[in-house]
C-alpha positions as CSV (number, residue, x, y, z in Angstrom):
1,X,-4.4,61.2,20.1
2,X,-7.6,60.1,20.0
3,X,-9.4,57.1,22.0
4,X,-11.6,54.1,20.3
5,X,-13.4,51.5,22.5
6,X,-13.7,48.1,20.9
7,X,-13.4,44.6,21.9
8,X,-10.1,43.4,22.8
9,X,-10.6,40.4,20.7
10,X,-11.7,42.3,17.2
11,X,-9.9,45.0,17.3
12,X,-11.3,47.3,14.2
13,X,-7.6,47.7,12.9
14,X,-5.7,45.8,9.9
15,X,-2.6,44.6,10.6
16,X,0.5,47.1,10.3
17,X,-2.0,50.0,11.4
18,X,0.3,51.1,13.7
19,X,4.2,51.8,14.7
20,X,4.0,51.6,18.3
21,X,1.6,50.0,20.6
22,X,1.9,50.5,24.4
23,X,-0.2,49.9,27.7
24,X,0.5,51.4,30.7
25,X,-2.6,50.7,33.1
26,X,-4.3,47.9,31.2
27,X,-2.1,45.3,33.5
28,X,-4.8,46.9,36.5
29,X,-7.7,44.6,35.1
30,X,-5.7,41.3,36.3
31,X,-6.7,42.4,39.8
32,X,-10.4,42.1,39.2
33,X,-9.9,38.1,39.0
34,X,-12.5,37.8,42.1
35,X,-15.1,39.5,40.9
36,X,-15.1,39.2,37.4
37,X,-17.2,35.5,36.1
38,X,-15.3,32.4,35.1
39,X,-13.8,32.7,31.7
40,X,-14.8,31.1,28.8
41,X,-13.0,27.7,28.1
42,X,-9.6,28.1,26.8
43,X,-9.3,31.8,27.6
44,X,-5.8,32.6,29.6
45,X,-6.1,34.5,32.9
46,X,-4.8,38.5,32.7
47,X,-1.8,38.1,34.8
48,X,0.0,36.4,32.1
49,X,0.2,39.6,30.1
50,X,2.7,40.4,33.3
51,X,5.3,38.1,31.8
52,X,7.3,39.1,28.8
53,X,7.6,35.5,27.5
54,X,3.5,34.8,27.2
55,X,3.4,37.9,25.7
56,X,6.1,37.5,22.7
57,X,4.2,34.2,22.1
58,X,0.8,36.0,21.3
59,X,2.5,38.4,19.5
60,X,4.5,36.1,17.4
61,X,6.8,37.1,14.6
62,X,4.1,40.1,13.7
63,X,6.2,42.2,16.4
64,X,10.3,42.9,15.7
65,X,10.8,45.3,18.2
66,X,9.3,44.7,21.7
67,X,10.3,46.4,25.0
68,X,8.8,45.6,28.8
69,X,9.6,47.8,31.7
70,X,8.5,46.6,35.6
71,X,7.5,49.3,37.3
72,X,6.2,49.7,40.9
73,X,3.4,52.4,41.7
74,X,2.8,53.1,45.2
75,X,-0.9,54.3,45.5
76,X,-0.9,56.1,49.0
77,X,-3.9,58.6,47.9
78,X,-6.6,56.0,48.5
79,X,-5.3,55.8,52.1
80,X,-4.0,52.2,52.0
C-alpha cells in the first residue's frame, strides 16, 4: 500500500484506476462541522456521506458494486 494526499475534489487518478475503494475513518471529519468555516455555496455538508442513498447518487452508474457497513466504535481510551 502506499498513501497519496491530494484534494478530495481532483483526485490525481483517471477513472477505472482502481478495483476497490474503501474509507473507514474518513466519516470522522463530519464531526468537525463547528469548527471548520462555512462551506462554499453549493457544497453538501459531510454527514451525508453517512447515508448510503446520497452516496450511490455521487457515484452514479460509474460504481456496479457498492457495499456500506454501520458500525459503532466505542472510544473509552480518551476517558469519555
Amino acid at each position: 500500500m502506499s498513501w497519496r494526499e491530494a484534494d478530495a475534489e481532483d483526485l490525481p487518478f483517471g477513472d477505472g484506476s482502481f478495483d476497490t475503494v474503501m474509507s473507514c475513518v474518513g466519516v470522522m471529519f463530519a464531526i468537525m462541522r463547528p469548527y471548520a468555516p462555512p462551506p462554499p455555496p453549493g457544497a453538501q455538508p459531510p454527514p451525508c456521506w453517512g447515508r448510503e442513498d446520497h452516496v450511490r447518487t455521487l457515484l452514479g452508474d460509474r460504481v456496479t458494486d457498492g457495499e456500506a457497513h454501520r458500525r459503532s466504535l466505542r472510544a473509552a481510551a480518551f476517558g469519555a
